[in-house]
N, CA, C and O atoms as CSV, one atom per row, in Angstrom:
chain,resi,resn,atom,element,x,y,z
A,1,UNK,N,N,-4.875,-16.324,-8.328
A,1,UNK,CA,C,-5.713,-15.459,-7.520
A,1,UNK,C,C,-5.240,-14.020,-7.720
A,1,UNK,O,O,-4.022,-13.857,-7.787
A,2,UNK,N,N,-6.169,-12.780,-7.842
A,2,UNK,CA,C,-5.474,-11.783,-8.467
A,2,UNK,C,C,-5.038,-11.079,-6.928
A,2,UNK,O,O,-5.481,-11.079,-5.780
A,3,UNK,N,N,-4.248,-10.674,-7.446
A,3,UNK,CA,C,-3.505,-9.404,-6.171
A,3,UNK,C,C,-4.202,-8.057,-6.111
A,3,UNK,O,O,-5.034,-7.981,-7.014
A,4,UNK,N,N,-4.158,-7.186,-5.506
A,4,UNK,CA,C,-4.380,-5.832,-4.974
A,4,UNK,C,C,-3.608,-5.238,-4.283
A,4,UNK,O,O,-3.088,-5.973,-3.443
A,5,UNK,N,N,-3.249,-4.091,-4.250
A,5,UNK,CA,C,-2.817,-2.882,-3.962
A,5,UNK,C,C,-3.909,-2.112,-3.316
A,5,UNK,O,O,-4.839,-1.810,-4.063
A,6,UNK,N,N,-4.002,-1.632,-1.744
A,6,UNK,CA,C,-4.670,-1.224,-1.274
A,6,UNK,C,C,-4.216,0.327,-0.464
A,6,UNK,O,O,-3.281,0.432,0.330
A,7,UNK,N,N,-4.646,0.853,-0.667
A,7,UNK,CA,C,-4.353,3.163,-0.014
A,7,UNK,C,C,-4.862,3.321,0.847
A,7,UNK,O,O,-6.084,3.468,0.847
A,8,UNK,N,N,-4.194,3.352,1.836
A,8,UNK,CA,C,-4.727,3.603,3.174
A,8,UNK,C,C,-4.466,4.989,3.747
A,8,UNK,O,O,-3.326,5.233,4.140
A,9,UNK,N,N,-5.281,5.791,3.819
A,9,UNK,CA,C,-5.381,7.610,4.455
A,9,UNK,C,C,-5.474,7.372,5.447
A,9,UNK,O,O,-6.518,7.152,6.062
A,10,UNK,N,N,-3.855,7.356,6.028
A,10,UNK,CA,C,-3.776,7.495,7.742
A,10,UNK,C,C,-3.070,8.459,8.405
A,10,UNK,O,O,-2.166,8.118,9.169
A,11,UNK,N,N,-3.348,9.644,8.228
A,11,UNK,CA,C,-2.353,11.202,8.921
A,11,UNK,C,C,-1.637,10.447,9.940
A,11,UNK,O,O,-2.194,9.701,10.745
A,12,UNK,N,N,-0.156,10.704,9.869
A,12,UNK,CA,C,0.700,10.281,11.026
A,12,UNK,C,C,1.140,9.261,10.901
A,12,UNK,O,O,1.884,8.803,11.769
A,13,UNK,N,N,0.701,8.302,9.341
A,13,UNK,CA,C,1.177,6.541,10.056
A,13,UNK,C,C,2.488,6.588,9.594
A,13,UNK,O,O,2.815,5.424,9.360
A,14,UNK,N,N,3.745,7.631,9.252
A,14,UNK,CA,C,4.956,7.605,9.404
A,14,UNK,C,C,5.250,7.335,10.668
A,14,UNK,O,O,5.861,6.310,10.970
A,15,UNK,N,N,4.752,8.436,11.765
A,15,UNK,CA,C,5.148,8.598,12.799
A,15,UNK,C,C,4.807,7.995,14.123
A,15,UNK,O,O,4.739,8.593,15.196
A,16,UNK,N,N,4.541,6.341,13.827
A,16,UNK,CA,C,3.320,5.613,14.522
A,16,UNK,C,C,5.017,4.559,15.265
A,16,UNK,O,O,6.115,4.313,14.766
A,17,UNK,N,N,4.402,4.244,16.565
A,17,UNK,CA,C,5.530,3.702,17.325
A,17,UNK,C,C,5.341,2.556,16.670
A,17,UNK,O,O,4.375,2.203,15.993
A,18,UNK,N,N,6.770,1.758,17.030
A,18,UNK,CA,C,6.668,0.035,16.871
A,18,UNK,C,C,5.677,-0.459,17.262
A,18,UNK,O,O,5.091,-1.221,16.493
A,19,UNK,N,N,5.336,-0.303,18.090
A,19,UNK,CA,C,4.074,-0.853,19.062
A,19,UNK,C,C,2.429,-0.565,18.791
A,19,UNK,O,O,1.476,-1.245,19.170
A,20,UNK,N,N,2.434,0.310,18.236
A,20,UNK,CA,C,1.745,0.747,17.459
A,20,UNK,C,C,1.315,-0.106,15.596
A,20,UNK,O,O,0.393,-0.771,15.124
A,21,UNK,N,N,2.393,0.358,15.201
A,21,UNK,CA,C,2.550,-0.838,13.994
A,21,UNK,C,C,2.341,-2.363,14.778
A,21,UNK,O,O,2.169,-3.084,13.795
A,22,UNK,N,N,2.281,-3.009,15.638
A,22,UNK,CA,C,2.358,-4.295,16.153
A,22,UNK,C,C,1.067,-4.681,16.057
A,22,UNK,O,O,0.557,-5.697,15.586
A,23,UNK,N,N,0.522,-3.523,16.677
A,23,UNK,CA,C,-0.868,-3.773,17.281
A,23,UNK,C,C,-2.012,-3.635,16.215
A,23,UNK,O,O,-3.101,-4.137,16.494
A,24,UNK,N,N,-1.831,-2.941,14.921
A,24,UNK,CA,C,-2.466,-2.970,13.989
A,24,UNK,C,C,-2.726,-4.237,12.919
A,24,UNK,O,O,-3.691,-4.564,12.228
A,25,UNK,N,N,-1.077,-4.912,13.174
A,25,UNK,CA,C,-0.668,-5.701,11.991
A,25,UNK,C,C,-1.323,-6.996,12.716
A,25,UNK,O,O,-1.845,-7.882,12.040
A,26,UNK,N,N,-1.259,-7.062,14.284
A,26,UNK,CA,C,-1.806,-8.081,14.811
A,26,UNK,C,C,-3.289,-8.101,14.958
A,26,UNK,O,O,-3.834,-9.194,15.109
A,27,UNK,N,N,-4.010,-6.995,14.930
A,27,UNK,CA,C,-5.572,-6.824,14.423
A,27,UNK,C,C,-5.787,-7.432,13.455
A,27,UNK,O,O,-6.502,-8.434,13.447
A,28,UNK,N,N,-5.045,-6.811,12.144
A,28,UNK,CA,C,-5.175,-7.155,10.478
A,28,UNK,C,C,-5.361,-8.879,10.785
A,28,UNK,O,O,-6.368,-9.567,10.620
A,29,UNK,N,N,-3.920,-9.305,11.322
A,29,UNK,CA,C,-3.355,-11.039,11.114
A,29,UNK,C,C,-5.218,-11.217,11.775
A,29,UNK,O,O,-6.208,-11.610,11.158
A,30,UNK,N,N,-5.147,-10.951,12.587
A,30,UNK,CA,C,-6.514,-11.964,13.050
A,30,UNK,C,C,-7.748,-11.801,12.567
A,30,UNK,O,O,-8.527,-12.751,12.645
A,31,UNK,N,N,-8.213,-10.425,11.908
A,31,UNK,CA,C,-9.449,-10.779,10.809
A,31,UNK,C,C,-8.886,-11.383,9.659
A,31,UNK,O,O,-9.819,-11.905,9.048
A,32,UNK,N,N,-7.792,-11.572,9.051
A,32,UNK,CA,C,-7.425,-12.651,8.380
A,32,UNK,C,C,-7.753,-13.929,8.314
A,32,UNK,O,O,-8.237,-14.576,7.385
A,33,UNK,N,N,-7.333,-14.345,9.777
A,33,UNK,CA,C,-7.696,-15.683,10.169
A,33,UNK,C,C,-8.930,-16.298,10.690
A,33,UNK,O,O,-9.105,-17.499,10.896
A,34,UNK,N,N,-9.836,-15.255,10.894
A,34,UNK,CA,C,-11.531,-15.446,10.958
A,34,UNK,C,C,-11.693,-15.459,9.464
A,34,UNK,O,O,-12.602,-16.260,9.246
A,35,UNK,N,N,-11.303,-15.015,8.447
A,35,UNK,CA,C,-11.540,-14.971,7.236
A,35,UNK,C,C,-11.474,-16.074,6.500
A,35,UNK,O,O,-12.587,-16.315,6.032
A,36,UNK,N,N,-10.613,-16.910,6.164
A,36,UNK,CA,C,-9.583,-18.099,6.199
A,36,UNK,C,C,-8.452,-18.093,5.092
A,36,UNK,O,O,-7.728,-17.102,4.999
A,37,UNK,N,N,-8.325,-18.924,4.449
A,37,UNK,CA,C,-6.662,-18.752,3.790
A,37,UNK,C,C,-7.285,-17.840,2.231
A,37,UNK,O,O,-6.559,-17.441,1.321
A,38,UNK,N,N,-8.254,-17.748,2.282
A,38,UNK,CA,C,-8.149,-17.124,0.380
A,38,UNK,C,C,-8.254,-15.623,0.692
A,38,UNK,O,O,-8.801,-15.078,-0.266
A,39,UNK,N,N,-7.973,-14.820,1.571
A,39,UNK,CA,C,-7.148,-13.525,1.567
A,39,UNK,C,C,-6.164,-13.285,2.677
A,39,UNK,O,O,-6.284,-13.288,3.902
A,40,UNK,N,N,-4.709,-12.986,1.506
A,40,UNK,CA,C,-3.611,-13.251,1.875
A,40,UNK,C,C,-3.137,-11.654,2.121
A,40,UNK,O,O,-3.361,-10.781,1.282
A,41,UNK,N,N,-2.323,-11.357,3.632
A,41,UNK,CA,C,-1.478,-10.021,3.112
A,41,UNK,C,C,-0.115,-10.159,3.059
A,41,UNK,O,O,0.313,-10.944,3.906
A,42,UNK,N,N,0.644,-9.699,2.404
A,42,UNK,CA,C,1.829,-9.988,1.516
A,42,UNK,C,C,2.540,-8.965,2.129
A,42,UNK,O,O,3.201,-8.996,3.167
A,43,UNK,N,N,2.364,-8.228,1.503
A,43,UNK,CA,C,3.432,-7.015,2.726
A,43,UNK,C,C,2.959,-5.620,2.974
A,43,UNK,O,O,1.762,-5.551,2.695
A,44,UNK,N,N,3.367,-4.663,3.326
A,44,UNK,CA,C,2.633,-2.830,3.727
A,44,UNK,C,C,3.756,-1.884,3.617
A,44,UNK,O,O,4.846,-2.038,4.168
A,45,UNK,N,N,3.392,-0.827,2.816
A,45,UNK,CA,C,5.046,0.341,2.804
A,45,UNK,C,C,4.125,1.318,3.568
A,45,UNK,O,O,3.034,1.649,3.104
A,46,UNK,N,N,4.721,1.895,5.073
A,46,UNK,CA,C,4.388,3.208,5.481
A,46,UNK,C,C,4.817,3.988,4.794
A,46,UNK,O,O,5.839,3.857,4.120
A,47,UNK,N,N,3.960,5.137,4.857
A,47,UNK,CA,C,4.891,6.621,3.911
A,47,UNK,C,C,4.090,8.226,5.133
A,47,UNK,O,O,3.281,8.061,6.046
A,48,UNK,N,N,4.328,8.763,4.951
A,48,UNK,CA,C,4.265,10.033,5.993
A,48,UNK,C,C,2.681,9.916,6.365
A,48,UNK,O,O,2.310,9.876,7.538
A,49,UNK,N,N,1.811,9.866,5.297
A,49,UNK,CA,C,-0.003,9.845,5.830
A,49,UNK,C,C,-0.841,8.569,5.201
A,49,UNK,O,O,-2.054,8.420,5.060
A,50,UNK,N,N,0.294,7.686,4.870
A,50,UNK,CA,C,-0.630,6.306,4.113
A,50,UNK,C,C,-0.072,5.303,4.177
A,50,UNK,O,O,1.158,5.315,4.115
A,51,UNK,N,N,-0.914,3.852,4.352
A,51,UNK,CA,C,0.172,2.973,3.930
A,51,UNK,C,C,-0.708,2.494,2.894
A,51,UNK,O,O,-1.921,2.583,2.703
A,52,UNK,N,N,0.411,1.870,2.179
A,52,UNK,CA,C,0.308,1.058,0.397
A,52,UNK,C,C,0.436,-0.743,1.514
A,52,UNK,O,O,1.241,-1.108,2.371
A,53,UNK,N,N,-0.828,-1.429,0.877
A,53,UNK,CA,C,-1.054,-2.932,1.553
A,53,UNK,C,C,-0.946,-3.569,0.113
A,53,UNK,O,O,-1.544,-3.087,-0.849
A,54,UNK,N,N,-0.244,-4.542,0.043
A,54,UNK,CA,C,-0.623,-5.237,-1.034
A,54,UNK,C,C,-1.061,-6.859,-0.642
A,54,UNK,O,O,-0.465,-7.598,0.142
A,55,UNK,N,N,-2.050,-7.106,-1.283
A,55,UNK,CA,C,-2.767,-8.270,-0.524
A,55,UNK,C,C,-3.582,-9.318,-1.676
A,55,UNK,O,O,-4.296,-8.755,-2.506
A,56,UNK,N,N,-3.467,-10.868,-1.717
A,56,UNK,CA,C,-3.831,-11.659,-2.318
A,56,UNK,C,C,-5.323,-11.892,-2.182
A,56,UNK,O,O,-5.527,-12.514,-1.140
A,57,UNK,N,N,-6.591,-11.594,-2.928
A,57,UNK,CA,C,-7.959,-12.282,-2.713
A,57,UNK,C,C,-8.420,-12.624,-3.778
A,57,UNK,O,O,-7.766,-12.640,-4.821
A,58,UNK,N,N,-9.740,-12.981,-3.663
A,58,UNK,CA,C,-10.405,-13.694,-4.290
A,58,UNK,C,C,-11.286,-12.471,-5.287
A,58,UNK,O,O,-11.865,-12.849,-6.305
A,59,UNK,N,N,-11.304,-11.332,-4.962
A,59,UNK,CA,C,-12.065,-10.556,-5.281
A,59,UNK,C,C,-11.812,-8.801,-4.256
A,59,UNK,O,O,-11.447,-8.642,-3.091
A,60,UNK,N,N,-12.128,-7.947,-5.139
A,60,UNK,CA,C,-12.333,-6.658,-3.928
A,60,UNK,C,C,-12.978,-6.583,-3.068
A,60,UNK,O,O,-12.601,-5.954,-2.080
A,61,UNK,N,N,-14.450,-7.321,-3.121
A,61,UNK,CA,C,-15.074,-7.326,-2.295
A,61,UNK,C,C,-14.760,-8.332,-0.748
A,61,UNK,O,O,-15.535,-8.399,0.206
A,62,UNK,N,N,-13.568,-8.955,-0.856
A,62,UNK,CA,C,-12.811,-9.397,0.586
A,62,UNK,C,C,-11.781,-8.784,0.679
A,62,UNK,O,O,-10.985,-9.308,1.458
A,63,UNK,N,N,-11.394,-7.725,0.126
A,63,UNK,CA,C,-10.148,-6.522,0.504
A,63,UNK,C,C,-11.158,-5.529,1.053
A,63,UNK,O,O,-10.576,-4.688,1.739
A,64,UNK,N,N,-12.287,-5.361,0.998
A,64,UNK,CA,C,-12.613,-4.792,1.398
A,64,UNK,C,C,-13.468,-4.878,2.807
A,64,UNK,O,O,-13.487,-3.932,3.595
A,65,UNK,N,N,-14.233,-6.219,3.056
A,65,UNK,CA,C,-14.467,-6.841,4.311
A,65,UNK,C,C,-13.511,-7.036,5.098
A,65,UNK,O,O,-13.908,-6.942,6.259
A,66,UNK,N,N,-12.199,-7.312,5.006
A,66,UNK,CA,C,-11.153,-7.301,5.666
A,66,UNK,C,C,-10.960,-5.634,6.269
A,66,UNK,O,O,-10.209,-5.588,7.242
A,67,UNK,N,N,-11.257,-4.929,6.038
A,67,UNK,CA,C,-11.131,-3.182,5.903
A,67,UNK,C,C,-12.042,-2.687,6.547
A,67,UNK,O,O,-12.055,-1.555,7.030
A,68,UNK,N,N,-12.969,-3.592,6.612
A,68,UNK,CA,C,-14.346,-2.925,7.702
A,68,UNK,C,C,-14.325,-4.001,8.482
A,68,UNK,O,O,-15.312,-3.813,9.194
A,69,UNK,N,N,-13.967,-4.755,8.732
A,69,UNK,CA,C,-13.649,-5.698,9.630
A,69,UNK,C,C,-12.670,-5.150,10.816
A,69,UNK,O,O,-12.934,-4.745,11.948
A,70,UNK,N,N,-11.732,-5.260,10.283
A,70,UNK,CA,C,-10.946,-4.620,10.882
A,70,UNK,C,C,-10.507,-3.097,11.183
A,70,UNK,O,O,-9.373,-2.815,11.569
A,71,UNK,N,N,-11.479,-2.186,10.974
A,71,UNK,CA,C,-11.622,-0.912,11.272
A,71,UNK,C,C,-10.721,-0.186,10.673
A,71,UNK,O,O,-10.678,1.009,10.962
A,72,UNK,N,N,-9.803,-0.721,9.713
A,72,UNK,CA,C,-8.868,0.071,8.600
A,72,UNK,C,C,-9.438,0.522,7.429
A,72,UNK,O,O,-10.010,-0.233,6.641
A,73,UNK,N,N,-9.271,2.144,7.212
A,73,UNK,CA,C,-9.543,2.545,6.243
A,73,UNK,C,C,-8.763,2.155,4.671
A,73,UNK,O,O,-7.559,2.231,4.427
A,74,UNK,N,N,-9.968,1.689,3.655
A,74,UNK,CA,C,-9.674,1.067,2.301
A,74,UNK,C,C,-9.822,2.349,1.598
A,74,UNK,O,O,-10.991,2.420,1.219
A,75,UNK,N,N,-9.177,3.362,1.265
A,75,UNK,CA,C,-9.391,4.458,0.356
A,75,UNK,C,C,-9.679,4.398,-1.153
A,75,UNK,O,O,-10.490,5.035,-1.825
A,76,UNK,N,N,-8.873,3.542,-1.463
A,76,UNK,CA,C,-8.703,3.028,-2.548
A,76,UNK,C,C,-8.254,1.306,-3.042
A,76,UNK,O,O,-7.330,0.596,-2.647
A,77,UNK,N,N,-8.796,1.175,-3.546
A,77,UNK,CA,C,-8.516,-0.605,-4.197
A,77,UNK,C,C,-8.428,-1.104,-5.453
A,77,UNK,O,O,-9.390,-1.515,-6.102
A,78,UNK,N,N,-7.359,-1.081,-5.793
A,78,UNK,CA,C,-6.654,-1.602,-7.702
A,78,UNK,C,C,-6.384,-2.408,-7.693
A,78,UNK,O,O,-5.802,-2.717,-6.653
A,79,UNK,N,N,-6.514,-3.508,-8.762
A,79,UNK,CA,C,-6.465,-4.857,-9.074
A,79,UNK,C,C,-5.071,-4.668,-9.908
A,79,UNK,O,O,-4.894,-3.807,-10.770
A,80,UNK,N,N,-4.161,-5.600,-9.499
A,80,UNK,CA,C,-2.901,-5.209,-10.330
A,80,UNK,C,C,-3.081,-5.972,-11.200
A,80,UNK,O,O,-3.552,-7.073,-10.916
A,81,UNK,N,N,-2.795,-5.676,-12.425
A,81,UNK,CA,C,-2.896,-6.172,-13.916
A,81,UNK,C,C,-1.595,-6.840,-14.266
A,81,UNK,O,O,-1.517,-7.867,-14.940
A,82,UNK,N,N,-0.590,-6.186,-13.761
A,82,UNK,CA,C,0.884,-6.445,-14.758
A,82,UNK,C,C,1.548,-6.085,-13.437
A,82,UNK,O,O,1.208,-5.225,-12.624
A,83,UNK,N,N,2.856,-7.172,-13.394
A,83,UNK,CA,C,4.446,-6.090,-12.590
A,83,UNK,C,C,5.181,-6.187,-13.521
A,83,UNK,O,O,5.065,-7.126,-14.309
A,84,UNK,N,N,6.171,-5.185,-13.666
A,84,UNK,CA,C,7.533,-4.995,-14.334
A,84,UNK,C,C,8.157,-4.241,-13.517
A,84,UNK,O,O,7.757,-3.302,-12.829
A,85,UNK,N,N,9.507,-4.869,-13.675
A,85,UNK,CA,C,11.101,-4.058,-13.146
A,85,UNK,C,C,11.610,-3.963,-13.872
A,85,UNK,O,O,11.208,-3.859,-15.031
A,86,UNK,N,N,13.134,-3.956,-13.346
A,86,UNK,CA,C,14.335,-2.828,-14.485
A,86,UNK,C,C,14.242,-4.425,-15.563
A,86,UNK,O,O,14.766,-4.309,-16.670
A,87,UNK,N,N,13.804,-5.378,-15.329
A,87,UNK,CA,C,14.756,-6.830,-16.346
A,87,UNK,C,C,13.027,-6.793,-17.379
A,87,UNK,O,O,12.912,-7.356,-18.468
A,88,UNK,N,N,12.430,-6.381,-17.017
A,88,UNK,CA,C,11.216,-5.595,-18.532
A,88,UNK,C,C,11.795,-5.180,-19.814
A,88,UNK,O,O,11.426,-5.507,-20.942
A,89,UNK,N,N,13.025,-4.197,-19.375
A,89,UNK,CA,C,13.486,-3.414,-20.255
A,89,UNK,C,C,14.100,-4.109,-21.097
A,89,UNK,O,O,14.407,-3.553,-22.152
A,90,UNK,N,N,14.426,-5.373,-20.917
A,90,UNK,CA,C,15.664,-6.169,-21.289
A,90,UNK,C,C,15.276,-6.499,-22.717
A,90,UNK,O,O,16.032,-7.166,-23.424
């Protein structure tokens, strides 16, 4: 199933309380689970005005129903092709 990398333009989501992060991630979990198991989210890096989602589907077009579903902005959506780390080089 291919993966995605999803950009989320959120001014401030560095500076967003625990509780805050709780309440989003527990939004996300539950249009997930109206959704059912073939889109997966894997993990999220905050950074000062975005977070990076990386998430398992079937297609963009359920990274992206998940995104209007759940009232989170999808800025951007890339299909990851390839990973490499430092053991690539090898």
């Amino acid at each position: 199933m291919p993966k995605y990398l999803i950009e989320r333009e959120i001014p401030g989501a560095g500076d967003l309380k625990p509780e805050e992060l709780q309440a989003v991630s527990q939004k996300s979990c539950g249009v997930l689970k109206e959704m059912g198991p073939q889109i997966q989210w894997v993990e999220s890096y905050v950074t000062g005005d975005k977070v990076y989602c990386v998430y398992i589907a079937p297609d963009e077009a359920a990274v992206r129903e998940h995104a209007e579903r759940g009232g989170f902005p999808a800025n951007r959506v890339s299909e990851v092709k390839r990973m490499i780390d430092p053991t690539t080089a090898e």
